[in-house]
C-alpha positions as CSV (number, residue, x, y, z in Angstrom):
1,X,7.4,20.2,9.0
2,X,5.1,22.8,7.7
3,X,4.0,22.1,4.3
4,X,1.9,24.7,2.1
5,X,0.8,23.4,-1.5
6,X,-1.9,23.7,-3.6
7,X,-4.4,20.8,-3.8
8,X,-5.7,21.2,-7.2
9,X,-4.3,18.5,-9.9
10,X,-2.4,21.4,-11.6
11,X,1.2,21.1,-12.6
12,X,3.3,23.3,-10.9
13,X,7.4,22.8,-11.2
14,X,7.1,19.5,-12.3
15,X,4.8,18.3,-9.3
16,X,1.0,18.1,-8.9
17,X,-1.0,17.7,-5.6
18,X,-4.6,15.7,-5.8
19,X,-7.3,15.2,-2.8
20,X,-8.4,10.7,-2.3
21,X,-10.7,9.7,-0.1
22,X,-12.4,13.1,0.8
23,X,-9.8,14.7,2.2
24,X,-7.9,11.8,4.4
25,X,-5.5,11.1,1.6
26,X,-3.1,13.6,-0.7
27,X,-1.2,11.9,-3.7
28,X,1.8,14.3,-4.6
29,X,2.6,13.4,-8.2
30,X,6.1,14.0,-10.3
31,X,5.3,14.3,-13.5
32,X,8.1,15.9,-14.8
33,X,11.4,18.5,-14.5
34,X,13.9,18.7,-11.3
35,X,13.0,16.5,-8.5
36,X,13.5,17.3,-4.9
37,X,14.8,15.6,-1.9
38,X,12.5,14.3,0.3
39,X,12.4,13.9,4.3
40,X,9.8,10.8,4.6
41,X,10.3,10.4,8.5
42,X,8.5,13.7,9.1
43,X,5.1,14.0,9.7
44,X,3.5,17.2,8.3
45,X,1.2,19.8,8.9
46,X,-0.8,20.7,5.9
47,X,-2.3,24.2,4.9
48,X,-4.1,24.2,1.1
49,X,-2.9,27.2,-0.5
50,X,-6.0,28.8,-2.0
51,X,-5.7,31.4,-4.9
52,X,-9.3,31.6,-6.3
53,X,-10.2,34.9,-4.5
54,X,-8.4,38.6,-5.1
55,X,-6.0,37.3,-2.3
56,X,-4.3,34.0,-1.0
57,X,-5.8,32.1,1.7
58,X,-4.4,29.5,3.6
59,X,-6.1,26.8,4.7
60,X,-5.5,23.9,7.7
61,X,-6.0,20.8,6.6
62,X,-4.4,18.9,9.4
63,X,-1.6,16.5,10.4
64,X,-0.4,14.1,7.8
65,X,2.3,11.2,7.5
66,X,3.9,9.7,4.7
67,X,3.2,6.2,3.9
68,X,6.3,4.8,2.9
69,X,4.7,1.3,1.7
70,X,1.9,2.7,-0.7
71,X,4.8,5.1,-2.2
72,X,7.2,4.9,-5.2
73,X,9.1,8.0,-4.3
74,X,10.7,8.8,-8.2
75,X,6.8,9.0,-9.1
76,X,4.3,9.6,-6.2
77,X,4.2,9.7,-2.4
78,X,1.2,9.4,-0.2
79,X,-0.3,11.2,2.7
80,X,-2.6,10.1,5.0
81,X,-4.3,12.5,7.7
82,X,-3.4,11.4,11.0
83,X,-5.0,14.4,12.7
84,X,-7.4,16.8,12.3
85,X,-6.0,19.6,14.3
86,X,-2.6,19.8,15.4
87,X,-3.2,19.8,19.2
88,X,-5.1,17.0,19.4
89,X,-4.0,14.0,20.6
90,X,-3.1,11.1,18.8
């Protein structure tokens, strides 16, 4: 699964994205409005959507998996990196 967020702290549709642990870790937060499902057996690769030139960049981030067990779904999920680059092996 190809995921594309921001990874500022800003609220955007009821969900905010924060950077722990320089990088290796992303806490997505609800904090409010429509939740959506969630597919927590999929590992993920990550691009940072950056805004603050004149035009969107994307950025790689690398290969991430949801850790079910540091997780309360209805309020925040947990990332860790798993990869750095999505050839490489594991």
């Amino acid at each position: 699964m190809v995921w594309m967020i921001h990874i500022d702290g800003k609220e955007r549709n009821g969900w905010r994205n924060l950077w722990l642990d320089h990088g290796d870790i992303i806490r997505e937060e609800h904090i409010g409005g429509n939740k959506m499902p969630h597919e927590s057996n999929r590992d993920r690769i990550v691009f940072e959507i950056d805004d603050t030139s004149t035009s969107r960049k994307y950025i790689f981030c690398g290969l991430y998996h949801y850790l079910q067990n540091e997780s309360e779904p209805n309020n925040f999920r947990i990332y860790a990196k798993i990869k750095d680059s999505y050839n490489e092996e594991k």
